[in-house]
N, C-alpha and C positions, 0 to 999 in steps of 0.2 A: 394551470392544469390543462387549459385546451392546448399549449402547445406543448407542453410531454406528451399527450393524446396524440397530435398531429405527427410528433415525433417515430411514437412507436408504431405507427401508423404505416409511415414510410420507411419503417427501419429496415423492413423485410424486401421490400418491392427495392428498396436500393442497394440493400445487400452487396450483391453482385455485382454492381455498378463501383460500390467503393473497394472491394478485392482486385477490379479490373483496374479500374483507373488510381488506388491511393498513392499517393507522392512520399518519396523519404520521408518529405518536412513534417507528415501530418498521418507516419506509420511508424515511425523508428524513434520517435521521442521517446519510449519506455522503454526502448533498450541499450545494453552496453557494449562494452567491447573490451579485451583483452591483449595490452601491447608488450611482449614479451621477448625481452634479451635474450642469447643463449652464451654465454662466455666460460674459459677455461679458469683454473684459480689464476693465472698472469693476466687475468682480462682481456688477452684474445679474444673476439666472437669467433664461436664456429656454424660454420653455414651446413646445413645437411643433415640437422639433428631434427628426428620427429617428433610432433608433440600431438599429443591427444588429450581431449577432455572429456571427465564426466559430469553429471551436473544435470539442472533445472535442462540442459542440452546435451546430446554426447557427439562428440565430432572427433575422427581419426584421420589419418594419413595426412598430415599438415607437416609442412617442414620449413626450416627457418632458411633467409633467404643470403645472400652473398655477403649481406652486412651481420648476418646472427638472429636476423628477427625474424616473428610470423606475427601477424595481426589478426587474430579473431575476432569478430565483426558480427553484430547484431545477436547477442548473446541475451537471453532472457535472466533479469537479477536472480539473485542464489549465491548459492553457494557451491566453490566446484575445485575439482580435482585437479589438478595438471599436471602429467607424466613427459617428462621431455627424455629421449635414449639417442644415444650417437655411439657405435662400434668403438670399443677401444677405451671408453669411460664410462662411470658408474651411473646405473638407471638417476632419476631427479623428481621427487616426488611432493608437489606440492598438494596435503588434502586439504589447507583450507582458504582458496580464494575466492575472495569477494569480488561479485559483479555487482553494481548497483545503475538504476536507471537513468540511462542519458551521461555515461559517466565512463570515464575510459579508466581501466586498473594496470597500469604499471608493472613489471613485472621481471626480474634480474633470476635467469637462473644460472648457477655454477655449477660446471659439471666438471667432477675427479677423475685426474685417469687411473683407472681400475677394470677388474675383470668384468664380463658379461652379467656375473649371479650379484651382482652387489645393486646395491641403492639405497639413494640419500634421500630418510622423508623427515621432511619439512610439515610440522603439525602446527606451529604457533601462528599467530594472524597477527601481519606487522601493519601499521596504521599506511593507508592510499593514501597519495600525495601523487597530485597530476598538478604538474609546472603550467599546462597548458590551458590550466582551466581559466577563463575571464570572469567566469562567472560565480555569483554565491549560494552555494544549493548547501543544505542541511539532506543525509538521506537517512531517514530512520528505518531500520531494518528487524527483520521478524523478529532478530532475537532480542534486540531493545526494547518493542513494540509487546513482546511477551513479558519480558523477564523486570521491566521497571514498572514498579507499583503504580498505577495513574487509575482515572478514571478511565472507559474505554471507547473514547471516540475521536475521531481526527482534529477537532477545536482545541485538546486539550492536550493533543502531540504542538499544535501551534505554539501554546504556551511555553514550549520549550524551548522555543527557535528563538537565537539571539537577532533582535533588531523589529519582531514582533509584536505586540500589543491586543489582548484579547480583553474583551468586558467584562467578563466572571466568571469566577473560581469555580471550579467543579466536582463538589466534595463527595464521591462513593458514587458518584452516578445521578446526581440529583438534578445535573444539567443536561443530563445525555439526550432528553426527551426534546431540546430544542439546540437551533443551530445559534453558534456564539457569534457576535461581529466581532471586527479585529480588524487590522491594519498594519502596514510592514513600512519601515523606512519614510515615512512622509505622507505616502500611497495613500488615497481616500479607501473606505471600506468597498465602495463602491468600484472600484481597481484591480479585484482580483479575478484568477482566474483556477476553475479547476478542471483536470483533465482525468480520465480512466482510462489508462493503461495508452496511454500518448494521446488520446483523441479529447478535444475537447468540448465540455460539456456544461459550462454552467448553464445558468438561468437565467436568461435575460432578462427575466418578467421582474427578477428579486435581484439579480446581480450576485449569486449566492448557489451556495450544493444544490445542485438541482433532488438532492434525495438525503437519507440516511444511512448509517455503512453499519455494515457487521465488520467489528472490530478483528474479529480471528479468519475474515477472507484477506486479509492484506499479505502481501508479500514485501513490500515497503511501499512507506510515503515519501515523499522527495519534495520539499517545500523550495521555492527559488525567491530567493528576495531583492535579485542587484543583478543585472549585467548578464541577463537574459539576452539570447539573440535575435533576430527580426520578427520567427515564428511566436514569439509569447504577445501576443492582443495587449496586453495592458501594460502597466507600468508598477503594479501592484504587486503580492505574492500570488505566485502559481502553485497550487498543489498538486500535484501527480499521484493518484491513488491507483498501485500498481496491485492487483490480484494475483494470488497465488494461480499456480496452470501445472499441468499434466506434464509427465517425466519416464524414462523408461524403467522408473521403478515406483510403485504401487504403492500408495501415500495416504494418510489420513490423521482425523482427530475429532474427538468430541467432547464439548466441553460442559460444563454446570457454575454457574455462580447464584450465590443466593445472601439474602440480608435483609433483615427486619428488624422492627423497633427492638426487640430486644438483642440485637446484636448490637445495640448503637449505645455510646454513653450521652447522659445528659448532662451537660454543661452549665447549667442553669442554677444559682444558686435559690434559694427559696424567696429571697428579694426578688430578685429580677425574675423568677416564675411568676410571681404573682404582678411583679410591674409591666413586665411584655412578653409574659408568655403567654397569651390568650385568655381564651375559653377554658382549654384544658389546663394551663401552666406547662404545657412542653413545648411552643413555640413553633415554628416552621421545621416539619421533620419528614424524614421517608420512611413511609409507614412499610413497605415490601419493595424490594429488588429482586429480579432473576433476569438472569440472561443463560441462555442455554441452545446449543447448535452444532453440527456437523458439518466436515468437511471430509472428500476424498477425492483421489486421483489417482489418474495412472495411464499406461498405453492401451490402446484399443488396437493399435496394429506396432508394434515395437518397429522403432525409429523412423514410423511414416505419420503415425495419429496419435495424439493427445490430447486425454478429455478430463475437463476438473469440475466438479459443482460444490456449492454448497448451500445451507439452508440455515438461519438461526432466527431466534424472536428474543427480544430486550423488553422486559415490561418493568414498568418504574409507576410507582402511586407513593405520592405525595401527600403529604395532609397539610393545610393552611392553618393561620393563628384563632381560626375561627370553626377549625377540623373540617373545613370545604374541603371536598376528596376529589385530586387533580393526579388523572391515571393517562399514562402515556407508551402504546404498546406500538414497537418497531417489528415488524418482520419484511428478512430480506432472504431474497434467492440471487443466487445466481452460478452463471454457465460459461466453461469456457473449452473452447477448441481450437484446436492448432493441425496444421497437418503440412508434413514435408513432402509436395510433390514432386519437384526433380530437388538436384544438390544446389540449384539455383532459386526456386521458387516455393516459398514459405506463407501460407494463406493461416489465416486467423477469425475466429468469430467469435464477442462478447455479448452476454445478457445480462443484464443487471436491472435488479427491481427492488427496490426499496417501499415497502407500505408502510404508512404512518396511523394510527386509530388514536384520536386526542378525546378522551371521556371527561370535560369538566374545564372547559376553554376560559380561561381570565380568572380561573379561582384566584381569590385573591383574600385581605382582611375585610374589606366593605364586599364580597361576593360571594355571596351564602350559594348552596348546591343549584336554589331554585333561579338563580340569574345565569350562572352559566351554559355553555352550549358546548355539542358535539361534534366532532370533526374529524375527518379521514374518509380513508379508501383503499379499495387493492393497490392503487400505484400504476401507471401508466408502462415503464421500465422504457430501462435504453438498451440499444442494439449499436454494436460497433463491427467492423469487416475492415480486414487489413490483409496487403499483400505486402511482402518485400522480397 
């Protein structure tokens, strides 16, 4: 606790210091980039075609170069458009590429020869495949991260990653009030590392999250488990918890989940109620779930400032074999901006604050209401400042 104190402390007074001086190796880890062919149907490349994008970024007048390519560089993950036009053939309209963090996307377009009013759109999302990667990254994306049934916190995205190892199961939320250990390839638990939005941030007190996440700020996680390059510290898995950010179009959501005992079934037959189901005969259960929060974005100054925040709370109470009442309330904020001040120079600022409130510490079967203890706080928060 005294050094996330000491942290947020200095996070402000060095601000500036880290915008002035941050290095690629330790600002451009959360971001991607875009390497994209431009060829005729005989596989010609043609040089001189324009490409523009829109997206988590929008960037125009880019042209491909005497080989057929353009490389766009330092691209914030998303989801995005790419329009490529050259006189003489038909517009080429890709709306759905994937950028993901720290991760180059590949990119073949064919252009027909046809009139000026024509164009070819491209809507299906073909699987990325970079020859060039050494490395093992899993990146799980908003839409995975929404749309597969899970518990809702980054332990439980671990569990999914081949070559990973986590301690336990996380059924509805009933783990979310604490951080799971786990291990990758060999790696002690003690080996990992985790970063926000490229900067890194564990805990070195704990070796572990230095905080708690609201599951609907993510914009992807990017786990690496093998063949990391010099900048990963460990030898373990790194996770990259990359935040959603500001766009020149006007963004949001808000969400509700809810769940109590009687949304739950009991599994227990009347033997085993009465053999290990407690005091009550329901056994170890969650008495009440809700998680509920907002998020929004948008430009402040169109295509020079982008600002995003967001705010939720996760409260989980628990009931033990002994109906000890073990309630664990998450609230998290946080803040991000971005601003383009020339075509060269791209500045950045993160907040992130995670509070934890733990009502009923070591409930347990031998730990009635009157032995346990109370735990938490507002949260200290971290502060991150990037230039590229």
């Amino acid at each position: 606790m005294k050094r996330q104190t000491l942290r947020a402390t200095l996070g402000a007074a060095t601000g500036l210091a880290l915008v002035l001086l941050a290095s690629p190796a330790s600002a451009q880890v959360d971001l991607g980039r875009i390497d994209l062919t431009v060829e005729d149907t005989t596989g010609a490349v043609l040089p001189g075609a324009s490409v523009a994008i829109t997206g988590p970024e929008d960037r125009s007048d880019i042209f491909t170069d005497v080989q057929g390519e353009a490389h766009l560089l330092r691209l914030p993950p998303g989801t995005y458009e790419v329009r490529v036009e050259l006189p003489g053939f038909s517009a080429y309209v890709d709306t759905a590429v994937q950028v993901r963090a720290a991760a180059s996307t590949p990119m073949v377009a064919t252009l027909e020869v046809g009139g000026l009013d024509e164009t070819i759109t491209v809507t299906g999302i073909s699987p990325i495949v970079d020859p060039r990667r050494q490395s093992t990254d899993t990146h799980v994306t908003l839409e995975e991260l929404q749309e597969i049934p899970s518990s809702r916190d980054p332990w439980v995205v671990l569990q999914t990653i081949p070559g990973v190892i986590v301690d336990r199961v996380n059924v509805g939320g009933a783990e979310s009030g604490q951080q799971s250990n786990y291990m990758a390839k060999g790696a002690s638990s003690d080996e990992n590392t985790w970063t926000l939005d490229g900067v890194v941030i564990t805990d070195m007190a704990s070796l572990s999250s230095p905080t708690y996440w609201d599951f609907d700020q993510f914009q992807e996680v990017r786990i690496n488990t093998g063949g990391a390059d010099v900048r990963n510290q460990t030898p373990g898995a790194a996770v990259d918890v990359v935040l959603k950010s500001g766009s020149n179009q006007y963004h949001g959501s808000v969400r509700g989940y809810f769940a109590n005992e009687a949304l739950q079934h009991n599994n227990l037959s009347p033997m085993l109620a009465e053999s290990i189901g407690g005091q009550t005969g329901k056994g170890n259960r969650m008495e009440q779930y809700r998680d509920y929060g907002f998020e929004i974005g948008g430009p402040l100054v169109r295509d020079r400032l982008w600002a995003w925040g967001a705010l939720g709370e996760t409260d989980i109470r628990l009931r033990t074999l002994i109906d000890t009442s073990d309630r664990t309330t998450l609230t998290n904020r946080a803040l991000k901006l971005q601003g383009q001040v020339t075509d060269g120079l791209r500045l950045g600022f993160n907040h992130f604050n995670g509070a934890k409130v733990k009502l009923g510490r070591n409930a347990g079967p031998t730990r009635p209401d009157e032995t346990t203890w109370d735990q938490g706080g507002l949260g200290s928060g971290l502060y991150t400042a990037s230039g590229n």
